[in-house]
N, C-alpha and C positions, 0 to 999 in steps of 0.2 A: 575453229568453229565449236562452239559449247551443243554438248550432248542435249537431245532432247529425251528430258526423262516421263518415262508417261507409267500409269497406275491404273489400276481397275478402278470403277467407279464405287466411290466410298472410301476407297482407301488413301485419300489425299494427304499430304502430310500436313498437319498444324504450323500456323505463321506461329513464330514463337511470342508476339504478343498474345496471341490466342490464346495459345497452350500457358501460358503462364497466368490468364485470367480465368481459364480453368479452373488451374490447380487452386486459386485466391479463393473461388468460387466455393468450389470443393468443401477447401476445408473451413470456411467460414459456415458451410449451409451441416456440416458434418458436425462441428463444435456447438451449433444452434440445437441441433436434432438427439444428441448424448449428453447434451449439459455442461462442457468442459471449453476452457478458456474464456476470455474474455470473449464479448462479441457486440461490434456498435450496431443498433438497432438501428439506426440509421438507412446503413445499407444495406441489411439481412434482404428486406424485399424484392433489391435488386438481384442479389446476389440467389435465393430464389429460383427467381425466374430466370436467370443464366443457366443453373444447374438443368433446373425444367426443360427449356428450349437443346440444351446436351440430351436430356430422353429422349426430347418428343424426335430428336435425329433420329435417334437409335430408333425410335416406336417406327417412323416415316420410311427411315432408310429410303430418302428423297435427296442427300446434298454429297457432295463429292468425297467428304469428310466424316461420313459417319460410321465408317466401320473403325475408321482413327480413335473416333469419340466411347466408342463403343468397348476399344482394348483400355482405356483410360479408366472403365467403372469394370476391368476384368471381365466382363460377357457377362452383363447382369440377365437374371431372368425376367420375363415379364413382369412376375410379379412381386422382385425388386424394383423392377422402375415406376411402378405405379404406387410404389411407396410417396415417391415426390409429389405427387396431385394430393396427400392429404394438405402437406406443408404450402403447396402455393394458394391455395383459400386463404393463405396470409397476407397474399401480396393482393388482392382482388378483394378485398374486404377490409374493413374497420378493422378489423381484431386487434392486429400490431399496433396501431395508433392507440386504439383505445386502452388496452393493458400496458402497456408502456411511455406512452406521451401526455399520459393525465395529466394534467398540472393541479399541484396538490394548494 
């Protein structure tokens, strides 16, 4: 009979497609924000609001997984995570499109 593993709430462990769409996340919205690597404009917005929806856990501390989510940005402070709200005005706005998608 397989053990029944159980956690406190928050501390759920990531499906590894999560965690791995995390980390894509991450380090796509991380290369966007320092200027380094290439990065398709494409899905920066997406990727964005992936990162965002990992705060706003942390902020909510409302889903099973978000204290998981929370060891993954090392215990940011508050006012590390509210860094991300300047960057998602990108994804809720023209901005991206317009500096980027002009056609010349």
């Amino acid at each position: 009979m397989d053990k029944i593993v159980k956690w406190g709430f928050g501390m759920a462990p990531l499906k590894s497609s999560i965690a791995e769409q995390n980390k894509k996340a991450i380090i796509i919205v991380k290369d966007f924000i320092i200027g380094t690597g290439s990065i398709n404009l494409r899905i920066l917005p997406d990727e964005i609001s992936w990162v965002k929806g990992m705060f706003n856990r942390i902020i909510k501390q409302d889903q099973w997984d978000w204290f998981t989510v929370n060891m993954y940005f090392d215990y940011p402070t508050n006012k590390d995570i509210h860094i991300i709200e300047t960057y998602h005005g990108l994804t809720t706005s023209k901005t991206l499109q317009l500096c980027c998608f002009q056609s010349s």
